[in-house]
N, C-alpha and C positions, 0 to 999 in steps of 0.2 A: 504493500500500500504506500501510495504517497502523496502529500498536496500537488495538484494539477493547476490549478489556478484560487484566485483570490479575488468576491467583487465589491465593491464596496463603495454604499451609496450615500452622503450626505454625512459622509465619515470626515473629522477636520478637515485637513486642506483640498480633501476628494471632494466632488460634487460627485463623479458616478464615474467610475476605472476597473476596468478587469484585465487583471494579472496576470502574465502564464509562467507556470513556472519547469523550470529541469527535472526532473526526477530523481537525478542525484545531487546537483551542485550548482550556485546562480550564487553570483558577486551582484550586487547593485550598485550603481555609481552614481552620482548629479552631484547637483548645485548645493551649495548649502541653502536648509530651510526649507528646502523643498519637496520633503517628506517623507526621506527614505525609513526615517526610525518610526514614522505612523504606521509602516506596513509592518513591523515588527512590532508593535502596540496591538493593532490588528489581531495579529494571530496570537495574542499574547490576552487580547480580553475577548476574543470567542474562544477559545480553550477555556475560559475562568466560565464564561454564560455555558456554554457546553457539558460543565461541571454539575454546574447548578440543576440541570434537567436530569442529571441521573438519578434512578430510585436506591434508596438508600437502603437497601437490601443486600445480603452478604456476597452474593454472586454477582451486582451489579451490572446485570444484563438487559436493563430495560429503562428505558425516558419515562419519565411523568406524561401523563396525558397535555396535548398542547391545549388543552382546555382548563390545564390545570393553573391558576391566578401566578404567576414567578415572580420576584421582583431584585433585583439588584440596587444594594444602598449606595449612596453615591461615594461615601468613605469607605467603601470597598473598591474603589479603584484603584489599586495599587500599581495596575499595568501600566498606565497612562500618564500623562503629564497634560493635566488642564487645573485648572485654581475653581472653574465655575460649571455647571454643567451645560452653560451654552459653549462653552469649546469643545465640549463634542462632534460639532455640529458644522457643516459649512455652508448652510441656510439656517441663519437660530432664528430665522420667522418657522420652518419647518420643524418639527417636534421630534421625528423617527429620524433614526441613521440603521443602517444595517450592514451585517457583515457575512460575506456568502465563500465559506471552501469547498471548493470541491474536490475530491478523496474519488483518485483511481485505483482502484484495484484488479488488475489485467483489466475483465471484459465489463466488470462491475465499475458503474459512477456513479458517486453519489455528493449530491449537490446539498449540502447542509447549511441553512442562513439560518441567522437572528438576526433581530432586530432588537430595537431600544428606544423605548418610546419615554419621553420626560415627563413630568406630571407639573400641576401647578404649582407646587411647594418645592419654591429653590432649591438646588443643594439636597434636595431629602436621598429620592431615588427615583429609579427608571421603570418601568414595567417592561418585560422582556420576551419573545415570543421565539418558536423557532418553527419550523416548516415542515409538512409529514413527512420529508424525507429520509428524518431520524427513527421514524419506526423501523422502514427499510435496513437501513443503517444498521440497525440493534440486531435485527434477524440474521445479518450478513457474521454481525462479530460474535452471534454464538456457538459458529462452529469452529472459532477459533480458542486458541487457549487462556487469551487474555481476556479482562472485564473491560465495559466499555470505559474507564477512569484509565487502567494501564493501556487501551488500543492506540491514543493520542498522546506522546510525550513531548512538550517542548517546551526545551531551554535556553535560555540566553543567555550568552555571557560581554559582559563589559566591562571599558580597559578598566585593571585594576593594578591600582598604585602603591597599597599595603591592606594586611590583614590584623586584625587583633593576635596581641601577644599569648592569650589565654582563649582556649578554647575547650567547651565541655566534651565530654562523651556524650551523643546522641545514638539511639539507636533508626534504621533504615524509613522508617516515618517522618522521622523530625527531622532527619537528610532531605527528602524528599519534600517536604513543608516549604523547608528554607528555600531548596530547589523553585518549587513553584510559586515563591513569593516574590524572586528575584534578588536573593540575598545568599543566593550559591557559595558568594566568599564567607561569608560567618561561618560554613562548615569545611572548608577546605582542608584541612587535618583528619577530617573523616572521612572526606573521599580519599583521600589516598590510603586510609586504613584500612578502608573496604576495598582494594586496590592489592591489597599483603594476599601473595601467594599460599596458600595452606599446606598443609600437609608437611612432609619430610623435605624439607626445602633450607639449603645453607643461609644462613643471615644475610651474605651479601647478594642474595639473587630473591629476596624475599617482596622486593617491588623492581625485580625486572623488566616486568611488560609498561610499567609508566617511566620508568629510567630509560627503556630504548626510544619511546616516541619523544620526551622531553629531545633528550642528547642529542637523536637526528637530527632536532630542529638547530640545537644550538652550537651543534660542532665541538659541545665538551663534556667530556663525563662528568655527571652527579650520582651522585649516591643517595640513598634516604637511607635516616635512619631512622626507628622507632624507639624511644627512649624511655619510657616507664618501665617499670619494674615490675608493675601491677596494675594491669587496668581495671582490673574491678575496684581497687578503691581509692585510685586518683583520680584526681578530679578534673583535670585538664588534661589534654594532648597534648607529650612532648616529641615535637617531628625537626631534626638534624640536616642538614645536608652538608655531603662532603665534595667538595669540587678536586678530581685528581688533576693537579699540577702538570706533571710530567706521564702521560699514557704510556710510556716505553717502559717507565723503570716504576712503574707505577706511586708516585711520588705523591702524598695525600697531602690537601689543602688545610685549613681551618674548619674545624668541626661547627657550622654555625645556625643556628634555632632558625627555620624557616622565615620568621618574622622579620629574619636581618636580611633578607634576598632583597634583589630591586628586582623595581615593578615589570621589569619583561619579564625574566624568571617567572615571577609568582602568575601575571596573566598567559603563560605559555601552560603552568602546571595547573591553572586555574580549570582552562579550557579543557585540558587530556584526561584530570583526574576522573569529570564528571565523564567523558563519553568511557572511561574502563566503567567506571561505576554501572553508568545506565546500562551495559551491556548484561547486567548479573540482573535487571528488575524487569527490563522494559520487552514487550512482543504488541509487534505492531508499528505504528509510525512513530516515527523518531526525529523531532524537527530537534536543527543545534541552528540557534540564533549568533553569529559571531558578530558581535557591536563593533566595526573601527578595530579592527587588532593588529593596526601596524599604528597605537596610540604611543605605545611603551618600546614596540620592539623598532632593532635596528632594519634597515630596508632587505640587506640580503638576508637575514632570520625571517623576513616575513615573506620572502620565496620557500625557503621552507618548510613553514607553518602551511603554507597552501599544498606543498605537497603530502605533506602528513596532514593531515584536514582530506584529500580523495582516498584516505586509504579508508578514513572514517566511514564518508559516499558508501562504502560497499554496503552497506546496513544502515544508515543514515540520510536522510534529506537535507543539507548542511546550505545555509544562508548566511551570507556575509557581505556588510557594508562596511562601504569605505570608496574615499577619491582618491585613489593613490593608483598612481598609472603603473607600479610595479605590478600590482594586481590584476590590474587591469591586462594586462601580458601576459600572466599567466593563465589568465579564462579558455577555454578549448571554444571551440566551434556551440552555438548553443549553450554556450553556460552567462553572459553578460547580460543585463537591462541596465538599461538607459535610461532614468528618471528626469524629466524638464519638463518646461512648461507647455512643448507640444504634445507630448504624449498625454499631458492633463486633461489639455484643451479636447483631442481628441478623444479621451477616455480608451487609451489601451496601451497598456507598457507590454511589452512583448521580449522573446528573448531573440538577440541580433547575431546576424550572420557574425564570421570572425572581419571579413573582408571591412566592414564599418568600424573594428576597434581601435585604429588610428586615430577615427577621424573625432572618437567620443574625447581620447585623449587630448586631441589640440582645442577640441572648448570645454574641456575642465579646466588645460593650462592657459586658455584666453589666449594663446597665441603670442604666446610672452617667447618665445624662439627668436624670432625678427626684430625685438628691444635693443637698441644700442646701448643704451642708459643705468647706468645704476638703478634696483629699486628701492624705495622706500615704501613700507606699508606703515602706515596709520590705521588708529584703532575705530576712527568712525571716520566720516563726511565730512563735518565739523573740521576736524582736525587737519584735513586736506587742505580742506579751504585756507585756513588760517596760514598754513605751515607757506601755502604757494603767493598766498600776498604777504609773509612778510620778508620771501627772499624778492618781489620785487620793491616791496621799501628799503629793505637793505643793499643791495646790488642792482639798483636799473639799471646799470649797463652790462650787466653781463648774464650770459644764459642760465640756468638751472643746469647746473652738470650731473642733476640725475632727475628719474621720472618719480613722482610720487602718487602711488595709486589704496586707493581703500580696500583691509583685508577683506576677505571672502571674496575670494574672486574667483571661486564656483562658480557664482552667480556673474555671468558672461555680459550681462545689464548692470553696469555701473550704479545707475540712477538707483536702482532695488535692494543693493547691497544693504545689510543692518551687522555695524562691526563694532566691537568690541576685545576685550583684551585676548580672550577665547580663540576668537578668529583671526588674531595676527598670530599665534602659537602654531594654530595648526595652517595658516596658510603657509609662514616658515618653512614650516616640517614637510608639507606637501610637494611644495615647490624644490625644495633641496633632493627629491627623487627623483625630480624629469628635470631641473634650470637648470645649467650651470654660471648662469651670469651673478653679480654681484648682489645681496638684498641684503636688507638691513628693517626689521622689524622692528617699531618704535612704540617704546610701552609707556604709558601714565607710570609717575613713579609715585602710585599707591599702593594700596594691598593690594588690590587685585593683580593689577599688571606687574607686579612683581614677583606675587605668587604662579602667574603664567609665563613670566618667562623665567623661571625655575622649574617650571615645570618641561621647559624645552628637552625631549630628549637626550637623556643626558648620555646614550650611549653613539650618539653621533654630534654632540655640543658638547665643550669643553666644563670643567666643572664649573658651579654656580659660590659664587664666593657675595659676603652679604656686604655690601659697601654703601656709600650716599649715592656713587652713581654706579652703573651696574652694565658689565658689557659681558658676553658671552660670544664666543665661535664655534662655527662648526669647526668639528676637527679634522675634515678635506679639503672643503670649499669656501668662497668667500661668501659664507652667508652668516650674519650677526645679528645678535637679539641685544638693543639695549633702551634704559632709560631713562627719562627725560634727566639731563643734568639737573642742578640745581645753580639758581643762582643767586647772589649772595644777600638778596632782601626774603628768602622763600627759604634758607637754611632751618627756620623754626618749624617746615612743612614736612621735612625727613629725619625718624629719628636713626643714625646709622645702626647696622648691625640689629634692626629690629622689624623685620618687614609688615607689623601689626599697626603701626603709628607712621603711617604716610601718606599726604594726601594732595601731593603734588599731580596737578595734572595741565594740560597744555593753554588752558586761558590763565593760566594762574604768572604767565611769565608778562602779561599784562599790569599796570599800575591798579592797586586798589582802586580807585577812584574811575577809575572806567568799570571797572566790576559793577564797582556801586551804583554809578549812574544809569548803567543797563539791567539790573536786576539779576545780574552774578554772582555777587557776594551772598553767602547765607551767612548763618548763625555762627559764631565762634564754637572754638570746642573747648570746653574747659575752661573756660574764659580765663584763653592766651590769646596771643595775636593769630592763630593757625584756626582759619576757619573753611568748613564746607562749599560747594557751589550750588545754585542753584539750578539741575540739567536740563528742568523745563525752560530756560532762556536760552538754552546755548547758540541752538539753530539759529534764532535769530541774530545775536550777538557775531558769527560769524560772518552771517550777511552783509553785516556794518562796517564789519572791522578794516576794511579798504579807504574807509573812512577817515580812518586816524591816524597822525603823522608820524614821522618816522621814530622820533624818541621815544613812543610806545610802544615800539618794536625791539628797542636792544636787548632788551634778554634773550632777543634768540640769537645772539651773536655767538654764544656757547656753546647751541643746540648744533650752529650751521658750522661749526667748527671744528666740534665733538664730530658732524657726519665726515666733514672734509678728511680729516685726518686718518678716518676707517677707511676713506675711498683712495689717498694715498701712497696707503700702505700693499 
């Protein structure tokens, strides 16, 4: 059995789109915000309404009557990402959205929808319906060995950056809980425990089968080890890993508690522990949702991971998003969709010959090949604007010696772009797999944009060291992550060596008193001199700012200087 397609009507950013999918294997790629993680919400909250119709009898072989009243509470949507229950919805005059899979098996298809219809009491709950074709359905799966709960299994996994130090013993239920809550990583100590070899088996070959798919991906040997003495009355999971140094003389590393791995590691072990795991529970389909998992890992590790991911395919229906044109390459003939705004328009994502994976690839990268120019990314629109009139306050006579364009540039419409620190991180990271020209990612030196550009890959960016001002490299190419300087009236806006207390950002290198007078300045903090902005003005504020003469521009004399000096080099 496997998902064949997916339709879905009046679902967020869908008005009405039917899906086709692979049978074993389908990468999705687009624009940023353009929907790809709604289609894994999708399948992630009709599996939950799917749940909810099974009769709750021990064989679990049969639906509640679709006459029978269902209802889903709205703080049960754990799947999802909405604040109200009109984001549901991509007509919120319209009340119902519905979600329709259909599940082939050989000569057998069967088309299963719900729907979800909102009631008058915000926020409460939904009333939810599903279609006769789950009766069908149920007669199909009792001649199989599983209940209709275990015939549909799917999991997702996303990047993950660390795990708790402490973790209980759970037994295969509470696994499986976590699993389908989306919080797979709180038990990751336990998948790999249900992963341990049984029987007469020497200690270092006791998680062989998860130690070969990890090491293939990563080109080194690890070891697990399992560290209590007693699992019946400890109370936490002690899990080891040994990295051998030297493979020839076998030369053993630092024995070190899982919880000290960085985050490629643990989202590579994250992703394998759960498909050995499911292999010991599940009969039937087997969706593996893979969220962005070249987040953490280096670009050749995630050629890789794709090739250990089809071996999964043989028993598995395995979906992965992500814009990264390595992946992109590695798609076979019939495994790629192309997510944009015409396949919207026209209501059909489909999956593409190989002949058109070029061409997906040069409007993901906007066609940034033929740029002479240095780039800069900025974190929004705002920021552009500013940045390009105050190098003509400061230099009219001479050109901009590089181009400066707004992150997400998925999004191949400039105008549409919505950017933030988020989006100069990962357009960095993206672009450092297919550019090789020059860029230079320019972050607010706040929390946020500090905390994202540490978050830059750190195993293809040099390490992140905490300073006033903050520059990072890749360790190939001339691509750089850094943060707005400081300059010497705004020193009270960074505190160094603390990236919680910072809140410098790019209107801020402007005179108080133009703040004030546009309605930029907010509130003090602490009542110091270091206050907030106000970001419902900004837009306009930038509009203006061409406006203002040139001594309202020197502070960027340190920004354009700090870039020069990167472009020099």
């Amino acid at each position: 059995m496997y998902i064949s397609e997916l339709c879905l009507k009046n679902y967020k950013s869908f008005k009405n789109i039917n899906i086709k999918f692979n049978e074993k294997f389908n990468i999705i790629v687009g624009e940023n915000n353009i929907g790809k993680s709604s289609i894994f919400e999708a399948l992630l909250l009709w599996k939950h309404i799917y749940n909810l119709f099974i009769k709750s009898t021990n064989k679990r072989k049969k639906f509640y009557s679709n006459t029978t009243p269902t209802y889903l509470n709205f703080n049960d949507l754990n799947q999802i990402r909405i604040v109200n229950d009109d984001d549901l919805f991509f007509d919120k005059n319209h009340r119902k959205a519905s979600i329709l899979v259909k599940i082939t098996d050989n000569d057998e298809i069967f088309s299963l929808e719900v729907s979800l219809e909102k009631t008058t009491i915000k926020n409460s709950y939904f009333r939810i319906y599903r279609n006769n074709d789950f009766d069908r359905f149920a007669k199909h799966i009792e001649n199989k060995s599983c209940s209709l709960q275990d015939a549909i299994f799917i999991y997702q996994t996303k990047p993950l950056s660390a795990i708790y130090k402490n973790e209980p013993f759970y037994n295969n239920g509470q696994i499986e809980a976590k699993i389908n809550l989306g919080k797979s990583h709180d038990v990751l100590r336990n998948k790999i425990l249900k992963t341990e070899i049984s029987g007469d088996v020497k200690v270092d070959e006791k998680f062989s089968k998860l130690e070969r798919r990890v090491n293939s991906i990563l080109g080194t040997k690890y070891k697990f080890r399992f560290k209590n003495r007693n699992r019946n009355d400890d109370e936490f999971i002690k899990i080891s890993i040994i990295k051998e140094e030297n493979a020839d003389q076998k030369t053993k590393g630092s024995d070190l508690d899982i919880s000290l791995m960085g985050s490629g590691f643990l989202q590579i072990v994250e992703i394998f522990s759960t498909l050995e795991y499911i292999k010991q529970v599940t009969d039937g389909i087997c969706l593996i949702l893979v969220d962005e998992p070249d987040s953490h890992i280096h670009a050749n590790t995630q050629v890789n991971l794709i090739k250990e991911l089809r071996t999964t395919s043989e028993n598995s229906q395995v979906f992965i998003i992500s814009h990264n044109d390595r992946l992109i390459s590695e798609a076979y003939e019939g495994e790629l969709l192309y997510l944009n705004n015409e396949a919207k328009q026209c209501g059909e994502l489909k999956l593409l010959d190989a002949h058109l994976y070029d061409k997906v690839s040069e409007e993901l990268a906007g066609n940034l090949s033929d740029e002479p120019l240095p780039l800069i990314l900025t974190e929004g629109k705002t920021d552009k604007i500013i940045l390009e009139i105050a190098w003509r306050k400061l230099y009219p006579d001479d050109s901009m010696p590089f181009k400066i364009i707004q992150s997400g540039i998925n999004n191949i419409d400039e105008s549409k772009r919505v950017g933030n620190a988020d989006t100069v991180r990962r357009t960095v990271e993206f672009l450092s797999t297919i550019y090789d020209g020059i860029v230079i990612g320019l972050f607010d030196n706040d929390r946020e944009g500090v905390e994202q550009l540490k978050g830059l890959n750190k195993a293809i960016f040099e390490d992140f060291h905490c300073e006033s001002f903050i520059l990072r490299k890749h360790k190939t190419k001339a691509f750089y992550g850094i943060t707005l300087p400081v300059p010497q009236n705004r020193k009270l806006f960074v505190t160094e060596d603390d990236i919680t207390q910072r809140y410098l950002s790019i209107e801020m290198y402007f005179p108080d008193k133009l703040l004030e007078q546009n309605g930029l300045k907010g509130a003090s903090i602490l009542n110091t001199e270091v206050f907030k902005l106000n970001d419902s003005h900004k837009s306009d504020f930038a509009n203006i700012c061409d406006q203002f003469d040139k001594s309202s521009f020197n502070n960027f004399y340190i920004l354009f200087d700090e870039i020069k000096r990167i472009l020099n080099e």
